[in-house]
N, C-alpha and C positions, 0 to 999 in steps of 0.2 A: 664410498659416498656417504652411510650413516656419521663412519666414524667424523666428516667435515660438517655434515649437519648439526651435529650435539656441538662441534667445537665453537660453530658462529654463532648457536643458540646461548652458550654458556655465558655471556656476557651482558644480552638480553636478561638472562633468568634474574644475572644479579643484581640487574638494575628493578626489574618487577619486584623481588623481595625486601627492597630497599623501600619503594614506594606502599609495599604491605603493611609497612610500620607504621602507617597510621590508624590500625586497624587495631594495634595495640598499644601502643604509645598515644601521652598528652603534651607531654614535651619535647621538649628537641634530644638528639640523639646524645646518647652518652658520650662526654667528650675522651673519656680515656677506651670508652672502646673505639672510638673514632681514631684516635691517634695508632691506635691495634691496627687495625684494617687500613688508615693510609700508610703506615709503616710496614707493613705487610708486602700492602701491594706496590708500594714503593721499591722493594729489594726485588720480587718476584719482577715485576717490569723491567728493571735496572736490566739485572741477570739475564734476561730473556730479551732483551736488545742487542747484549753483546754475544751470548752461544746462540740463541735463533735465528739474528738478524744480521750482525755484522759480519761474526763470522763467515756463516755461510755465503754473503756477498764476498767477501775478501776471495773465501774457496773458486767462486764460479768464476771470481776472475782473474785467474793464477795465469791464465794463456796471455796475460800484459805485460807480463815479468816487472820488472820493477817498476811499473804504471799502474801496480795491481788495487794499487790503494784509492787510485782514483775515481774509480765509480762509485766505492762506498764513501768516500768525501764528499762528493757531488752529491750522493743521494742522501747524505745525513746533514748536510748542510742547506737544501731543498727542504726537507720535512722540520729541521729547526724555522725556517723563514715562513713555512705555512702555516705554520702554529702562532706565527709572532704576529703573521698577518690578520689571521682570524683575532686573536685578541684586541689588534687594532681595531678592527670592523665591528664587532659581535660587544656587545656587553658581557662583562665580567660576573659569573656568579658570586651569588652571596646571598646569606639567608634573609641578612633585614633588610633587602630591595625594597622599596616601595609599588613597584611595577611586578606585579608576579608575571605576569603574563611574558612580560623581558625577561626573569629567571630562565623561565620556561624553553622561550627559544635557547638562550644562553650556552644551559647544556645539552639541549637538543643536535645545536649547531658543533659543542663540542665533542658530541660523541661522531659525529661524521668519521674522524682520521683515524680513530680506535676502531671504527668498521671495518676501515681501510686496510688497518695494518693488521687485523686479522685474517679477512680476506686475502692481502699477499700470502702470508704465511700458506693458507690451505691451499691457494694458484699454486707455491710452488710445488708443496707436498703432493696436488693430483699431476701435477706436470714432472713428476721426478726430480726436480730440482738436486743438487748436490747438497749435502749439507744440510737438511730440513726434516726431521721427523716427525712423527705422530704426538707423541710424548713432548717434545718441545712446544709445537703447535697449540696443544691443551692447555699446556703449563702457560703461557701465553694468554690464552684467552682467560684461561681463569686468575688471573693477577687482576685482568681488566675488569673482570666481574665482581672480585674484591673492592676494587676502586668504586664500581658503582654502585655499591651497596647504599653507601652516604650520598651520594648524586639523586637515587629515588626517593632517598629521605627527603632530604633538602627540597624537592618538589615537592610531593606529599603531603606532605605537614605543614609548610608556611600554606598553601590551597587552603587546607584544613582551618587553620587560626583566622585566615580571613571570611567564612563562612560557607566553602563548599563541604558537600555532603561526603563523607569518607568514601564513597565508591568515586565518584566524579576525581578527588584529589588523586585516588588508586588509579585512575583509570589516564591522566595528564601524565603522573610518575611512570606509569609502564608506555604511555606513547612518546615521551619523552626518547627514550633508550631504543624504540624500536625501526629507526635510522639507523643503529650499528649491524642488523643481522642486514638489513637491505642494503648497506653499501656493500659489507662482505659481498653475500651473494654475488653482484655486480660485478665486482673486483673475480670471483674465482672465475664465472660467467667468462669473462674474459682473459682466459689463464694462458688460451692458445697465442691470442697476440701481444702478452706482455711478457711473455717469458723470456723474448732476447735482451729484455730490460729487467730483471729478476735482479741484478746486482744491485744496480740503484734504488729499484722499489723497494728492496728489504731494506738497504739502508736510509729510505724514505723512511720508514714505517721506525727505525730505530730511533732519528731524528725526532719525529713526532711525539715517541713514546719518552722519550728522555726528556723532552720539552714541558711533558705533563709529571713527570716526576718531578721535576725543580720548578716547576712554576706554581703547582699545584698541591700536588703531596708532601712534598718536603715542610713546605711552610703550617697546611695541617697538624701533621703529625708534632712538628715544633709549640704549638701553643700549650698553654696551660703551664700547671705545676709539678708534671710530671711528664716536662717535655723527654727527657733519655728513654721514655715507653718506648716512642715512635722511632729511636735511635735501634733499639733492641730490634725490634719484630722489622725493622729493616734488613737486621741481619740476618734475622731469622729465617726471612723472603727471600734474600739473595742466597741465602746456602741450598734451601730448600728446593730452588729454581736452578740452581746450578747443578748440584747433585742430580735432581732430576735428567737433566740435558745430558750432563757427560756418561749416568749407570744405564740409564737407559735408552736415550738416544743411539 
């Protein structure tokens, strides 16, 4: 039970540390460490949809025999159309909003699915699930946390430029992020009655996370003058996450 406590928190943390930066910083976030960390956690995400998430949906549903593919289709092609739905609905971040307040909800509303597909992850691991371990599960959450490092900036700071006081911007940027430990929770909360769905769910959660990689981090990590940074530490991510999954999984 600790070890799923630390895992739904780790993602929270990264979004809090993210929003700290105003505490130190006057300007906006460095763009080549920024392309570092969406690169990063672009690879670590990547990697960890297909050993954490897909995989083990394909495993749990080996008793379809050559239908096996089916529920991770269904469930990854569910969590791509949720995502495409929320962007329909929800405004678009981005730093020079004129509406902070829009930012605000923005990623507020975006960090929901990243709770989610944490939370599956840990349903499965306290429910035994096949294919799902501790190690993954972390590696997992901490990609997310990576990603949200710049998420609490981007709150933080533009608050800050328009006149709130550095606690007030600190304190929007950490409630920002604090939707993803309470969807988790929610989601494991509810482990006993979604486990005969644990196929589709992980590959919900794959869907969604893939959706935030190419929608979102790819394009980051791309800008500037030294877009091949984010090309690198994408690789860096996916070996790093992979590795992880297969030594010690």
């Amino acid at each position: 039970m600790y070890d799923i406590f630390i895992g739904i928190m780790v993602p929270f943390i990264g979004t809090s540390l993210g929003a700290a930066c105003v505490f130190f910083m006057k300007g906006r976030l460095n763009g080549h460490i920024q392309r570092v960390l969406m690169g990063f956690a672009a690879g670590v995400m990547t990697a960890a949809s297909v050993w954490s998430l897909i995989l083990p949906a394909l495993e749990q549903s080996d008793k379809l025999g050559r239908l096996a593919f089916l529920p991770a289709v269904l469930g990854f092609c569910t969590g791509v159309l949720f995502l495409l739905l929320l962007d329909y609905i929800i405004p678009q971040p981005c730093e020079n909003g004129k509406k902070t307040s829009m930012l605000v909800l923005a990623v507020t509303l975006h960090n929901i699915p990243e709770g989610m597909a944490v939370g599956i992850v840990y349903a499965g691991l306290a429910a035994g699930a096949e294919g799902i371990s501790n190690t993954a599960a972390l590696a997992l959450a901490a990609g997310i946390a990576v990603q949200n490092f710049p998420e609490g900036a981007i709150i933080s700071m533009p608050l800050r430029a328009d006149g709130a006081s550095r606690k007030k911007a600190f304190a929007y940027g950490v409630l920002s992020g604090a939707v993803e430990p309470l969807a988790a929770v929610l989601t494991v909360a509810a482990s006993h009655f979604i486990l005969p769905a644990m196929p589709y769910l992980l590959s919900f959660a794959a869907g969604a996370m893939l959706y935030v990689v190419v929608e979102e981090l790819i394009p980051e990590m791309a800008r500037g003058k030294r877009a091949n940074t984010g090309a690198i530490y994408f690789a860096v991510g996916f070996a790093v996450m992979m590795a992880l999954d297969v030594a010690l999984g």
